[in-house]
C-alpha positions as CSV (number, residue, x, y, z in Angstrom):
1,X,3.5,-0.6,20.9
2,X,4.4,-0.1,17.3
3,X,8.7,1.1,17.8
4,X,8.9,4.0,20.0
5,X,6.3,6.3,20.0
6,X,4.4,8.4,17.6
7,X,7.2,9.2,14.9
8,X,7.5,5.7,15.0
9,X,4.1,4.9,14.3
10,X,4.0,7.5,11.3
11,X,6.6,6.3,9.9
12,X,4.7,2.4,10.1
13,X,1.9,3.9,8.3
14,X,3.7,5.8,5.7
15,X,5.4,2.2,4.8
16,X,1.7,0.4,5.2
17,X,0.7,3.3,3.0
18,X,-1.9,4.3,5.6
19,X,-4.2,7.3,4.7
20,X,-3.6,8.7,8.5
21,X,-1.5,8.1,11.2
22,X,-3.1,5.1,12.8
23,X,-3.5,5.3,16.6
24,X,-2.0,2.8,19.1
25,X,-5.7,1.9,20.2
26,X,-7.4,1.2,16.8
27,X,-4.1,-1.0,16.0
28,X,-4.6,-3.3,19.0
29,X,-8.2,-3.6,17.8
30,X,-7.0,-4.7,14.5
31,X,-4.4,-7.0,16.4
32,X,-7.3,-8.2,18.5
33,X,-9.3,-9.2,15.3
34,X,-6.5,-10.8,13.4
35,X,-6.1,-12.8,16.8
36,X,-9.2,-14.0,17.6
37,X,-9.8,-14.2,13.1
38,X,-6.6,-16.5,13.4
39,X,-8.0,-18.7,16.3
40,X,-11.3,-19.3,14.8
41,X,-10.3,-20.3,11.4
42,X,-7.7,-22.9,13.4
43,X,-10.3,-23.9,15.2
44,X,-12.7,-24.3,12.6
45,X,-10.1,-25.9,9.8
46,X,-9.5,-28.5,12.7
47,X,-13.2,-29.3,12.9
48,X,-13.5,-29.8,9.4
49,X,-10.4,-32.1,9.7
50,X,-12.1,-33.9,12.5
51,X,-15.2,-34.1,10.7
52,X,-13.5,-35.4,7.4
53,X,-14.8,-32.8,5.4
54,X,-13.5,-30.8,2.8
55,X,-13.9,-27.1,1.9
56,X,-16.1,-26.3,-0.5
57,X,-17.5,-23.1,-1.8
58,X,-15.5,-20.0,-3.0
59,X,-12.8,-18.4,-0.6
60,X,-11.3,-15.1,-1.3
61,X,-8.3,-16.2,-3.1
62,X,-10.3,-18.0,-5.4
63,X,-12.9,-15.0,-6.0
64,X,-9.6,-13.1,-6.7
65,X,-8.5,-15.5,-9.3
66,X,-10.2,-14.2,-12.7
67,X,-8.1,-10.8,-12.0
68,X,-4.7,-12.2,-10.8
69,X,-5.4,-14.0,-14.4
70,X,-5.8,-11.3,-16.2
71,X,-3.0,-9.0,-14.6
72,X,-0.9,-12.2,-15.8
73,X,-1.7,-11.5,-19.4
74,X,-1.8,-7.7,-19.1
75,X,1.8,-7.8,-18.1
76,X,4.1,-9.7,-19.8
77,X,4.4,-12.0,-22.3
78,X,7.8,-13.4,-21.3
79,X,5.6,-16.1,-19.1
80,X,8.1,-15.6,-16.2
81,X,6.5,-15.1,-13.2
82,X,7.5,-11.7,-11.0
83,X,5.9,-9.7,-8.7
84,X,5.4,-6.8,-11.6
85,X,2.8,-9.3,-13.6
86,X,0.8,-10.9,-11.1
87,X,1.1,-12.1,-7.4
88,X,-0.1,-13.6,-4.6
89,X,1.9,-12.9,-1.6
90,X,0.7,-13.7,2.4
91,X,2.4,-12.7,5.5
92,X,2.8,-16.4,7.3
93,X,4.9,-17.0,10.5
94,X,7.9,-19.1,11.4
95,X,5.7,-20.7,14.5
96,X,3.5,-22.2,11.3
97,X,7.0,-24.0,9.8
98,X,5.6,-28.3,10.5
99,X,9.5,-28.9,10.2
100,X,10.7,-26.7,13.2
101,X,7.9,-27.8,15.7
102,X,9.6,-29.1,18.3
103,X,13.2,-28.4,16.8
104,X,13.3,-24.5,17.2
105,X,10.1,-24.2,18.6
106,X,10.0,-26.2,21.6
107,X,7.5,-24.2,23.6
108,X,4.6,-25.2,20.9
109,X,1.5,-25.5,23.7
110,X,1.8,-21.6,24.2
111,X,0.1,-20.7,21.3
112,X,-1.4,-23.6,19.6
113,X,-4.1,-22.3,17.9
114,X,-2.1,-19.1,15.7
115,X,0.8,-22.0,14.9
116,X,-2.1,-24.3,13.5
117,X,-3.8,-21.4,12.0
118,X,0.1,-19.7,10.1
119,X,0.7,-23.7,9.0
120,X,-2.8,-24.0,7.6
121,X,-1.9,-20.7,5.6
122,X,1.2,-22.3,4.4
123,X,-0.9,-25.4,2.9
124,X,-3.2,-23.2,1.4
125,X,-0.6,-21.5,-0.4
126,X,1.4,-24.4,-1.2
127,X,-2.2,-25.6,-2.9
128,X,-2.9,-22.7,-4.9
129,X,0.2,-22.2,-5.8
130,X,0.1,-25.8,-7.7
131,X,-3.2,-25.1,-9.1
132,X,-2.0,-21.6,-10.9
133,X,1.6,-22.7,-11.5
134,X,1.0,-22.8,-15.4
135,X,-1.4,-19.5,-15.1
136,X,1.8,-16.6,-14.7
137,X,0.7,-15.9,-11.0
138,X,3.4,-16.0,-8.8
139,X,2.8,-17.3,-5.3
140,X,4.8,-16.7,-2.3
141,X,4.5,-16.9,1.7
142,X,6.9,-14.4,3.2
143,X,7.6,-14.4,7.5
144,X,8.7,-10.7,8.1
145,X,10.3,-11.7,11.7
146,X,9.6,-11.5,14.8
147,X,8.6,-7.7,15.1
148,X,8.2,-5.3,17.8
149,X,4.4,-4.9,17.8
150,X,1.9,-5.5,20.9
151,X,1.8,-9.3,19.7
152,X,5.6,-9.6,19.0
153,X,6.5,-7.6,22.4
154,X,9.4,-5.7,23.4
155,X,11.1,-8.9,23.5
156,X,11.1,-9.2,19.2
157,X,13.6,-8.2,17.6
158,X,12.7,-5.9,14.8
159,X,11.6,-2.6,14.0
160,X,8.3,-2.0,12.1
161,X,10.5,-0.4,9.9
162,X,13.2,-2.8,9.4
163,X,11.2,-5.6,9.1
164,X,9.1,-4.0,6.2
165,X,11.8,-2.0,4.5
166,X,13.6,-5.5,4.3
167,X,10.4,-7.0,2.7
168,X,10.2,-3.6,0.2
169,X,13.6,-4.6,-1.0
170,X,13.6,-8.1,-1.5
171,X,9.7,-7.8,-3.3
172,X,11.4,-6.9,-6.7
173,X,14.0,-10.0,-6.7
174,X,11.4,-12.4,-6.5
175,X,10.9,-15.0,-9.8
176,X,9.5,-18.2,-10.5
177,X,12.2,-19.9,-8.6
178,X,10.5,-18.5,-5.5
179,X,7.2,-19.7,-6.4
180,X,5.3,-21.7,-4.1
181,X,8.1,-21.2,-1.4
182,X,8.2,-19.9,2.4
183,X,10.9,-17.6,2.6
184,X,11.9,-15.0,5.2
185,X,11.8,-11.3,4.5
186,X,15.1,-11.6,3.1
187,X,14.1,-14.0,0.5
188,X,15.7,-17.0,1.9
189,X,13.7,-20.4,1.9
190,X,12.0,-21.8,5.5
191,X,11.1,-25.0,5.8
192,X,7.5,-25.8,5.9
């Protein structure tokens, strides 16, 4: 559950900018989706890797590109990237951090397949934040902690609220010197 209740909840999709409050049931759908989403593309980035292919086509991000471009040149001519011109920021885990597995994360086998899937995001970020370092898009992957949500469990250790009123405040400090970084919803760097 989402906090403590219904104020709770409201106040979850004020901060998510929700049009409605957003009831417990339709959210575990969504966490449901984003699950099973999260275990496919694992699955299916690990075939690929078995299979010694490489992706091909046109994925969102890249779809996107031609209008992260031009928000770049729309807003600013300083060439410093910030998150007021033009950025890319995804919501990644610290279960997906390659460096920790094993270290902090010793039970790994619980949940292979969202770990795989969180350090496949961080790659992909890392990648595209190479390939539009010179283009004034800012790319960042950001873990907002280990919330209290039906996936977190009572067992987490943040607030909705906290967690994204944290993330709020730190969005605006962001520069190039974060670009391409995994950093905590504080702003401070995690290891990939």
């Amino acid at each position: 559950m989402i906090g403590k209740g219904a104020k709770s909840l409201q106040k979850f999709s004020s901060y998510m900018a929700l049009p409605a409050l957003v009831s417990q049931k339709s959210y575990d759908k969504i966490n449901d989706k984003i699950l099973r989403a999260t275990t496919f593309v694992a699955n299916s980035c690990m075939k690929k890797a078995a299979e010694d292919k490489f992706l091909t086509g046109t994925s969102d991000i890249m779809t996107m590109l031609p209008l992260l471009e031009r928000a770049a040149q729309l807003h600013g001519d300083t060439g410093a990237l910030s998150v007021s011109k033009a950025t890319v920021l995804n919501m990644a885990s610290m279960t997906g951090s390659i460096a920790n597995t094993g270290v902090i994360f010793r039970r790994d086998l619980i949940i292979p397949a969202y770990k795989m899937s969180k350090a496949a995001l961080n790659m992909a970020m890392r990648v595209f934040a190479t390939t539009v370092k010179d283009r004034g898009i800012l790319v960042i992957t950001m873990c907002p902690g280990w919330v209290k949500t039906d996936m977190g469990t009572d067992k987490a250790v943040l607030e909705p609220e906290e967690s994204i009123g944290t993330m709020i405040r730190t969005l605006p400090k962001l520069n190039e010197s974060h670009h391409g970084t995994f950093i905590d919803r504080t702003g401070n760097p995690y290891p990939y």
